[in-house]
N, CA, C and O atoms as a DFTB+ gen file, in Angstrom:
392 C
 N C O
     1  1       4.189      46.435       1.810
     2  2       4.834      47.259       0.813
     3  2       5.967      46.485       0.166
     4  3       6.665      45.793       0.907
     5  1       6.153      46.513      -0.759
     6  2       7.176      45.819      -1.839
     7  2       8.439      46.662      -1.326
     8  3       8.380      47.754      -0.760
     9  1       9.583      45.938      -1.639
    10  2      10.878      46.687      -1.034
    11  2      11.077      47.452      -2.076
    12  3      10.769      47.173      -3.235
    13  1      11.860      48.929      -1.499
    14  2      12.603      49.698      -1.843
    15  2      14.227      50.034      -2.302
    16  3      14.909      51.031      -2.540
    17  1      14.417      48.328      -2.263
    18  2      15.860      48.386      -2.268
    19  2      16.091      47.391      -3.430
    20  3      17.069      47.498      -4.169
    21  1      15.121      46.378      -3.575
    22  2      15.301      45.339      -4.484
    23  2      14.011      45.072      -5.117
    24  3      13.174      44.526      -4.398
    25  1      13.608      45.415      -6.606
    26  2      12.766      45.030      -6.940
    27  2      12.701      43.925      -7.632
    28  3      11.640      43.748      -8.230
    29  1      13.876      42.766      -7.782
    30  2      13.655      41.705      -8.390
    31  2      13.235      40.614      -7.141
    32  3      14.314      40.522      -6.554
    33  1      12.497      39.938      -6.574
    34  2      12.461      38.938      -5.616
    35  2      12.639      37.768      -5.973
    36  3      12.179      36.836      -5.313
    37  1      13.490      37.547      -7.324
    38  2      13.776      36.475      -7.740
    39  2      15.232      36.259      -7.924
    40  3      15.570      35.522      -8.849
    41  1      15.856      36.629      -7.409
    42  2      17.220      36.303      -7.074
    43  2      17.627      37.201      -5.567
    44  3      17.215      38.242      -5.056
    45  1      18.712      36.111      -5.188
    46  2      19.242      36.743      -3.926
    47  2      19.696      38.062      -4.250
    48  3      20.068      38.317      -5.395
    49  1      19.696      39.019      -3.240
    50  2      19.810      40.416      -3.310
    51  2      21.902      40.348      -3.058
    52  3      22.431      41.244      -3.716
    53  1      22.688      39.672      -2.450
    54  2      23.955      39.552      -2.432
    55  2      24.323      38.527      -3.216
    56  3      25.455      38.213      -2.849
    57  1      23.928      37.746      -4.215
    58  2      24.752      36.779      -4.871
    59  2      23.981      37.005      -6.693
    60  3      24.505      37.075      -7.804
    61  1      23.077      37.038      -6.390
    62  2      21.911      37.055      -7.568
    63  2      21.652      35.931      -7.745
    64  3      20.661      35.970      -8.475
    65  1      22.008      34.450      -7.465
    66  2      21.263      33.356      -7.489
    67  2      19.624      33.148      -7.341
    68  3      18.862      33.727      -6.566
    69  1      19.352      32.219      -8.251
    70  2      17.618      32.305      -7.998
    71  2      16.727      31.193      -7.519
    72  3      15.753      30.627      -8.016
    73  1      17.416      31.062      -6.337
    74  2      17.119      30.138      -5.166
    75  2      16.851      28.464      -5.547
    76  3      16.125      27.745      -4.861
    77  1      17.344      28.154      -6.373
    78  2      17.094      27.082      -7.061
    79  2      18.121      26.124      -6.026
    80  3      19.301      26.244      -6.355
    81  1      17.977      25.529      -5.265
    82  2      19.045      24.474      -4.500
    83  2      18.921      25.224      -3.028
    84  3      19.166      24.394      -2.153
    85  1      18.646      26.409      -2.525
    86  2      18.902      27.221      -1.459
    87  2      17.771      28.037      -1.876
    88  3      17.928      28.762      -2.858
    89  1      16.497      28.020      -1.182
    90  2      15.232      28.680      -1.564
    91  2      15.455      29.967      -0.864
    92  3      16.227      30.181       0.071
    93  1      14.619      30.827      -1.494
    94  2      15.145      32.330      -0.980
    95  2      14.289      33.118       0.381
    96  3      13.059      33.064       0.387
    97  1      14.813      33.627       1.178
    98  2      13.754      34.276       2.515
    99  2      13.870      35.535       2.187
   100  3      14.667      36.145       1.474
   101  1      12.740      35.908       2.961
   102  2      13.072      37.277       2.619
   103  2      13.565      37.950       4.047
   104  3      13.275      37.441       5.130
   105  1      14.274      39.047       3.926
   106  2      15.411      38.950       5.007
   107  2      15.135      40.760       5.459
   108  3      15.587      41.677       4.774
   109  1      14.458      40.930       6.508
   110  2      13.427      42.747       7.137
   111  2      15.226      42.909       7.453
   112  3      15.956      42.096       8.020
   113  1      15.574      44.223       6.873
   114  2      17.220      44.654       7.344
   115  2      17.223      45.226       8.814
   116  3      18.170      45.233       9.600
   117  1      16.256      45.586       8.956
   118  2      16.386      46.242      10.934
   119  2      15.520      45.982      11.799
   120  3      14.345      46.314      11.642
   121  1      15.970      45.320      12.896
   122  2      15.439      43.729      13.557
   123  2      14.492      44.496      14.725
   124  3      14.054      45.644      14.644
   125  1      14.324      43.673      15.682
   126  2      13.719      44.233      16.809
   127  2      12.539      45.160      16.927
   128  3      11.789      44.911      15.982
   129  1      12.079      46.067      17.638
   130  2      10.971      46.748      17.714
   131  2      10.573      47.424      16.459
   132  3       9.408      47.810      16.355
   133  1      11.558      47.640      15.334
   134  2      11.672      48.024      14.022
   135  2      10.767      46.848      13.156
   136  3      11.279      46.881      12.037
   137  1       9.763      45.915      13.136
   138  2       9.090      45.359      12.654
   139  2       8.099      46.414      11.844
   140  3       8.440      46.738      10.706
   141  1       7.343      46.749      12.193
   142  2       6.374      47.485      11.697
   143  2       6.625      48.396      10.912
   144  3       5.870      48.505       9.945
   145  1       8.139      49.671      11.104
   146  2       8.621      50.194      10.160
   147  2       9.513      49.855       9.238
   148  3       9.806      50.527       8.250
   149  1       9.819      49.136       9.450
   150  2      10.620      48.400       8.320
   151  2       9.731      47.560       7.222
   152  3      10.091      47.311       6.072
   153  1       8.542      47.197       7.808
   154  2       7.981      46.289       6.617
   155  2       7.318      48.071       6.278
   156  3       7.998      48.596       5.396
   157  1       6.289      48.914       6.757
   158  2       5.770      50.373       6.408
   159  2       6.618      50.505       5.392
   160  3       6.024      50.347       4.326
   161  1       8.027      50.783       5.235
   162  2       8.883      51.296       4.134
   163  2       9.369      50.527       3.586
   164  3      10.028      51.174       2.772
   165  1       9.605      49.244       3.357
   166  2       9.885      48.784       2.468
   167  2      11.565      47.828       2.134
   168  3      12.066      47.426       1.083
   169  1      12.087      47.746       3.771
   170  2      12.993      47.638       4.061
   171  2      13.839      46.667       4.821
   172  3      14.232      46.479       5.973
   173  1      13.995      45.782       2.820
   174  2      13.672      44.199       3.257
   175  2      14.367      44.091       1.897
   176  3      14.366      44.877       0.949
   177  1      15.130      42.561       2.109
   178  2      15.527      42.164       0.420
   179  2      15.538      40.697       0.485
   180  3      15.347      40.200       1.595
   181  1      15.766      39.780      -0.706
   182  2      15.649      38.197      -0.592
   183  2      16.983      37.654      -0.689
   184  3      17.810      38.221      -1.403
   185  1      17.226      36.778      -0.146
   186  2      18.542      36.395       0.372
   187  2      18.650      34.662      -0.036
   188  3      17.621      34.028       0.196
   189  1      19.832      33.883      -0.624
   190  2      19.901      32.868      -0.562
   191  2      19.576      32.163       1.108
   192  3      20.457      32.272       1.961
   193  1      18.392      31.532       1.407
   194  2      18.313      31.409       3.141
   195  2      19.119      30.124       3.893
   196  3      18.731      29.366       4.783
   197  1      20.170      30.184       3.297
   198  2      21.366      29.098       4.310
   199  2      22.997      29.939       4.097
   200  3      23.876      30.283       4.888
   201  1      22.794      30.047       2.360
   202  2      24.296      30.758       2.291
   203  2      24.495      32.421       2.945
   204  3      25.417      32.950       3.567
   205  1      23.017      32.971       2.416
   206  2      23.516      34.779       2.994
   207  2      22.238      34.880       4.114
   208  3      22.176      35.973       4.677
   209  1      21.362      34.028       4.451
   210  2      20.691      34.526       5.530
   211  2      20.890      34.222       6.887
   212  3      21.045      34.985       7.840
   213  1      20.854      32.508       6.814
   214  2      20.644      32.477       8.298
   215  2      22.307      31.781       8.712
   216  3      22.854      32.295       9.687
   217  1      22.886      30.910       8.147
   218  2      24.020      29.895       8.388
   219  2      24.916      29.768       8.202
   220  3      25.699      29.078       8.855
   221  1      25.147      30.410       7.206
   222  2      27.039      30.560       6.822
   223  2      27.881      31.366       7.156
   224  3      27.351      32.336       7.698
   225  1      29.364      31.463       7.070
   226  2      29.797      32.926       7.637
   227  2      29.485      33.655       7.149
   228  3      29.543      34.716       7.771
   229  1      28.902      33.733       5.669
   230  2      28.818      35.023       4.845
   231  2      26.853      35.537       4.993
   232  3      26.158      36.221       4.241
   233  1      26.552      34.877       6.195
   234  2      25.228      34.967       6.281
   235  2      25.231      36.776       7.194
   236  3      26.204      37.283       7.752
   237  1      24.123      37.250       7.089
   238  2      23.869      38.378       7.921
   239  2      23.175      38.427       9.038
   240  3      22.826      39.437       9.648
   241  1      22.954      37.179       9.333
   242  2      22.629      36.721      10.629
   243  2      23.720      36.131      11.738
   244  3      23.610      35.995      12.956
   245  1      24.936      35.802      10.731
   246  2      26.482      35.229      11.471
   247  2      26.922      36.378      11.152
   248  3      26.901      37.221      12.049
   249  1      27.286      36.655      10.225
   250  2      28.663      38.282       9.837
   251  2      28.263      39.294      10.331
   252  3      27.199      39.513       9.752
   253  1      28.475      40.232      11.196
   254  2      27.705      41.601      11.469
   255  2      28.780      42.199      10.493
   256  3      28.546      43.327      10.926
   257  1      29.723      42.421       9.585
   258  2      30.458      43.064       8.311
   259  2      29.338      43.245       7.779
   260  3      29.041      44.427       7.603
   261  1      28.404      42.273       7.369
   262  2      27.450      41.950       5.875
   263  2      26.017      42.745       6.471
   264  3      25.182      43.469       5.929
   265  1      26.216      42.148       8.052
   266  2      24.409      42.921       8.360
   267  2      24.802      44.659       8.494
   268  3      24.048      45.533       8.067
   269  1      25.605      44.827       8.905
   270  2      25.958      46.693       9.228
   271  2      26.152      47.077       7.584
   272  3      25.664      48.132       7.178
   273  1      26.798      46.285       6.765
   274  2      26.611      46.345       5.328
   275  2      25.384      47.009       4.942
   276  3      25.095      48.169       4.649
   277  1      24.557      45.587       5.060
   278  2      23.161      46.135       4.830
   279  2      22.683      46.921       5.115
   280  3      22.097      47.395       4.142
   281  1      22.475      47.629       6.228
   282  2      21.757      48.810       7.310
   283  2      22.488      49.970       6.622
   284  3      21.712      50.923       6.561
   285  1      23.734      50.272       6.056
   286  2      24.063      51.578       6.306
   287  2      23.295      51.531       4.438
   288  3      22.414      52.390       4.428
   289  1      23.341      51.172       3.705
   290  2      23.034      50.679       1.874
   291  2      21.348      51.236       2.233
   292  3      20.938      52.280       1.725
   293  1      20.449      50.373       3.183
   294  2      19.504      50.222       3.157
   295  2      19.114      51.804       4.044
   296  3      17.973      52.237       3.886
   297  1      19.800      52.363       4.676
   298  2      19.660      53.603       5.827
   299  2      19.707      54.889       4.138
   300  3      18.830      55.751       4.076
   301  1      20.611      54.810       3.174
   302  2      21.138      55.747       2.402
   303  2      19.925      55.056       1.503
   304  3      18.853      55.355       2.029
   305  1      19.831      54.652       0.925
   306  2      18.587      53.960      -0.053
   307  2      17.159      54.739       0.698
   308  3      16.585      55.483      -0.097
   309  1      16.717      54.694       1.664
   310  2      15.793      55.575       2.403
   311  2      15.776      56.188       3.004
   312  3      14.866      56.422       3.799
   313  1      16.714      56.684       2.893
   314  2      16.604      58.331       3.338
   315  2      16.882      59.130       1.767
   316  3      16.722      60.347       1.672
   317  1      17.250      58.408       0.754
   318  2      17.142      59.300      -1.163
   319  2      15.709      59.192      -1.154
   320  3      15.001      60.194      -1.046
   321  1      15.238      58.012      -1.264
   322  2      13.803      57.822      -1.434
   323  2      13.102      58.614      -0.710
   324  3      12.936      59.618      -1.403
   325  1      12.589      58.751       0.288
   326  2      11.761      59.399       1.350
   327  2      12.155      60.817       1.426
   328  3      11.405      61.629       1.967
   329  1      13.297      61.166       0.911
   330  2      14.414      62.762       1.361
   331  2      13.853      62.484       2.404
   332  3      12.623      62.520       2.408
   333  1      14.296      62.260       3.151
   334  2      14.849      61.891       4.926
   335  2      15.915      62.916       5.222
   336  3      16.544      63.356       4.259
   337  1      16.177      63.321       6.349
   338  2      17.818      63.394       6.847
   339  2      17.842      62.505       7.792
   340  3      16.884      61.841       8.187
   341  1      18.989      62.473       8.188
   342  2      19.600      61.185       9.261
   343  2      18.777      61.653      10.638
   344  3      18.732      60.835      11.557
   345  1      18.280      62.641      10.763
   346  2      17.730      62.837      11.727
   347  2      16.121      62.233      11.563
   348  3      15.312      61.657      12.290
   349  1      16.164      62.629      10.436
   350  2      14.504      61.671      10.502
   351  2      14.461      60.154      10.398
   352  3      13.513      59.521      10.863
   353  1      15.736      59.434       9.641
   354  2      16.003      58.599       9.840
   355  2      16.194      57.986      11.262
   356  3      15.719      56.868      11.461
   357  1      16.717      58.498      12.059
   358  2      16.939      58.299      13.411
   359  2      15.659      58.026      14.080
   360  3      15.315      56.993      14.655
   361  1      14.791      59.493      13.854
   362  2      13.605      59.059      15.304
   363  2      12.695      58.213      14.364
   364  3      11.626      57.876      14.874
   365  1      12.893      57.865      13.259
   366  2      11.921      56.253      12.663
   367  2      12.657      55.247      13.465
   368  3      11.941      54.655      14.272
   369  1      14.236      54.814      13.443
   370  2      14.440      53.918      13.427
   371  2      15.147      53.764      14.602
   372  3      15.629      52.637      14.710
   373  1      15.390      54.575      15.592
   374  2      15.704      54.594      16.457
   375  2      17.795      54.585      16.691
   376  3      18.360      54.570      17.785
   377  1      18.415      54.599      15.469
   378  2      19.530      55.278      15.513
   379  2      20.349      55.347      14.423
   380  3      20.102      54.315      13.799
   381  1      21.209      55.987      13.811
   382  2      22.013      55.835      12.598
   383  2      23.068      54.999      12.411
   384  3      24.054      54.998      13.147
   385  1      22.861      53.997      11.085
   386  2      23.733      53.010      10.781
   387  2      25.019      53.597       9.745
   388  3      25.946      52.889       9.352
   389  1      24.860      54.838       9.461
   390  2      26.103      55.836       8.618
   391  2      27.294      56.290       9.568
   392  3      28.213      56.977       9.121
């Protein structure tokens, strides 16, 4: 499923750069046993992959500021889309990032 949060995949989703020098990954926002529902809905964006993904401080793989960032943006983004409540949000994803 194409993401729900970013429909351009041609620029980073936190800088808007278009991976030209720093090629872009695409970056699933909720890790762990959450594989399967997270790609199901759509809940994923592209990331410069040294400056905001995997390596820098401002990465969301180093900063948990930037990754809890993401989760609560990406938690409110699907639960409008889907009309979710946090409770349905919850038993998908196993807990609330709001």
């Amino acid at each position: 499923m194409q993401s729900i949060i970013q429909e351009d995949k041609t620029k980073c989703f936190l800088c808007g750069k278009n991976g030209y020098g720093d090629r872009l990954e695409e970056h699933h926002i909720f890790g762990g046993a959450n594989r399967k529902n997270r790609e199901k809905y759509g809940l994923k964006v592209y990331l410069c992959g040294n400056e905001h993904h995997r390596l820098s401080k401002s990465s969301v793989h180093q900063n948990a500021d930037i990754a809890n960032k993401l989760k609560r943006m990406a938690q409110f983004t699907a639960m409008t889309y889907y009309k979710w409540s946090e409770d349905d949000f919850r038993r998908i994803f196993g807990k609330s990032y709001i």
